[in-house]
N, C-alpha and C positions, 0 to 999 in steps of 0.2 A: 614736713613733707612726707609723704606718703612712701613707705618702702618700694610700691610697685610701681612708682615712677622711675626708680633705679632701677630694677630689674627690665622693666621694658626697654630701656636705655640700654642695656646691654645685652639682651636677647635683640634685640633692632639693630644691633651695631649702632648707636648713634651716641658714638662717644667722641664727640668731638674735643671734647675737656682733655684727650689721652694726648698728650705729647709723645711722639716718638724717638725723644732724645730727651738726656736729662737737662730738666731747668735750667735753664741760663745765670738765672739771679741767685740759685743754692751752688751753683759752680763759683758765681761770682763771690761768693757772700760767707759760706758755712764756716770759714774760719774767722769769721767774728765770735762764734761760739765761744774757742777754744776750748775745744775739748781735748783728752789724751786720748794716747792710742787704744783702740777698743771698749771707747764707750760704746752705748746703745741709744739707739734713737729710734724715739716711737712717732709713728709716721700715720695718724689717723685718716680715715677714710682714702684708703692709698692707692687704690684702682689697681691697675698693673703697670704702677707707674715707672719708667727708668731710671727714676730718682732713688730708685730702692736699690740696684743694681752699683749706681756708682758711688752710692756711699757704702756699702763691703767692698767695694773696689779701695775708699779710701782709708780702709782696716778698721769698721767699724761694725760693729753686729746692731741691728734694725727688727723693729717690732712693726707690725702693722696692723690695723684691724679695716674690714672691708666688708659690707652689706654683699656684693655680689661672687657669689661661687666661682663664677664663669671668670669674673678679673682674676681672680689667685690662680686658678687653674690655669689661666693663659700666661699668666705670672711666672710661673715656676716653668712652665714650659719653654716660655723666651728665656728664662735662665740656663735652661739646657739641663735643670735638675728635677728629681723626682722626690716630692717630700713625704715624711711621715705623716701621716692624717689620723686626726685623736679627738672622739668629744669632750668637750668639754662648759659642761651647762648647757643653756641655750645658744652656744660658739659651737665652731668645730677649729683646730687648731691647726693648722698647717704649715710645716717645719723643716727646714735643712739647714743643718750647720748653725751659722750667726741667722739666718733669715726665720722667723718665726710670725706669722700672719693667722688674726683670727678673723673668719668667716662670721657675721653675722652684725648684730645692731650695735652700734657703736656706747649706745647709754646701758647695754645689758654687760656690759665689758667691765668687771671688778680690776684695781690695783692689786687685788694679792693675783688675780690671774697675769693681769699683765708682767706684774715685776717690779723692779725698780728700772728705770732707766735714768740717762743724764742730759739728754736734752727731747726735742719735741722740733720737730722739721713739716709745719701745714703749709702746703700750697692749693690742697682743691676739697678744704674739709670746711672753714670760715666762709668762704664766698659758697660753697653749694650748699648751703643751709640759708632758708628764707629768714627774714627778723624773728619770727614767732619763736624761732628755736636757736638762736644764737647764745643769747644766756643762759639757757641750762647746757648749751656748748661747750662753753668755754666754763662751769664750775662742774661741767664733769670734768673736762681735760686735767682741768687743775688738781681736781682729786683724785686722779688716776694718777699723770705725772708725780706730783709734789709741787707742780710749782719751778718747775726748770725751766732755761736757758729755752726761749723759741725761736727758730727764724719761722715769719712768717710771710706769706706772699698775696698780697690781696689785687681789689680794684677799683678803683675811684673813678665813676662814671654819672653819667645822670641817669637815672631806673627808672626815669617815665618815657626815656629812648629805645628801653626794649625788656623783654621780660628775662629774668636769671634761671635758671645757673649758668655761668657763675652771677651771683650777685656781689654790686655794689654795696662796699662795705669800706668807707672813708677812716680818715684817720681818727675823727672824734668817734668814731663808734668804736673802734679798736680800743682808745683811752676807756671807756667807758667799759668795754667788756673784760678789760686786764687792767686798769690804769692804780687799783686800790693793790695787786701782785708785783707789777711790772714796771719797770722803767721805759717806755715806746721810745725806740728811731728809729726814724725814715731813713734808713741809706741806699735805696735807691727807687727814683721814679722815671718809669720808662712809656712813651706811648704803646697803647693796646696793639699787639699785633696778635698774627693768628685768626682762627674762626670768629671772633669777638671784635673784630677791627672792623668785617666787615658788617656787623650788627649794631657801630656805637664808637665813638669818640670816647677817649679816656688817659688813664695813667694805671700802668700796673707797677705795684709798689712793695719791695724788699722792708719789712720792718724784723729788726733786732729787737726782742723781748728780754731783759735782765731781770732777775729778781730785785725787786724793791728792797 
């Protein structure tokens, strides 16, 4: 998908995908990880999501990486904080405290820049990607991660009902894009609500990723 499809999306304000509260199913769910106090978790294509906010709420430091300028800046602003700003490569880095979020294209994003983290939290990075670019997705994530502990949140709908983002992305395509990494479960499916409820009939689905 075309970078300037994002940008338009949020130069237009037409981010429907933004939840204005955090996840229901990462509230419900994120202590399947188990992780200790002050891991990190890296939060790919992260918008300015809430989801960032209440997991240093829950003593954990969060990486993010983000195509659009405007989401982090708006970001940091609903945080009430003012971060450091720093290039780095074709990224720009933008930083306070545990929160460290890079600016730019997700696949130009190296593991030595990122870090090490300990797990990996996608709710709107797998479905906002069309098929064509899911598999080089999901083996950069892994090579940037390591290969950690995911919770991930998808959608299981029929795709000839309406066109994505977010796209339908079933459980056998999940098997298929982690299944040779991962151990997949479903712990939670729920009917589509939200802007997507009224576009399509569905199930939105909590899967827990283990290393194999």
């Amino acid at each position: 998908m075309d970078p300037s499809f994002w940008h338009e999306r949020w130069s237009a304000r037409q981010i429907g995908f933004h939840e204005g509260q955090p996840n229901a199913m990462l509230v419900k769910h994120f202590a399947r990880l188990k992780l200790a106090a002050g891991s990190r978790i890296f939060v790919p294509l992260c918008g300015k999501s809430r989801d960032l906010g209440w997991l240093l709420e829950q003593g954990h430091s969060v990486a993010g990486v983000e195509l659009s300028r405007i989401a982090v800046e708006e970001l940091f602003e609903e945080l009430g904080v003012s971060p450091a700003i720093e290039n780095r490569g074709p990224l720009m880095l933008f930083s306070f405290e545990d929160l460290a979020v890079f600016v730019g294209d997700f696949f130009k994003l190296t593991a030595d820049q990122l870090g090490s983290v300990d797990a990996v939290y996608d709710r709107a990075a797998l479905v906002a990607l069309p098929a064509s670019m899911r598999p080089d997705y999901a083996r950069h994530l892994a090579s940037l991660s390591g290969s950690v502990p995911q919770l991930l949140i998808s959608f299981d709908y029929d795709q000839s009902a309406t066109n994505g983002p977010p796209f339908s992305v079933p459980g056998s395509e999940i098997e298929k894009h982690y299944g040779k990494a991962y151990r997949a479960e479903l712990v939670e499916s729920a009917a589509i609500s939200g802007p997507l409820s009224q576009r399509c009939t569905g199930t939105e689905q909590a899967w827990l990723l283990s290393p194999a």
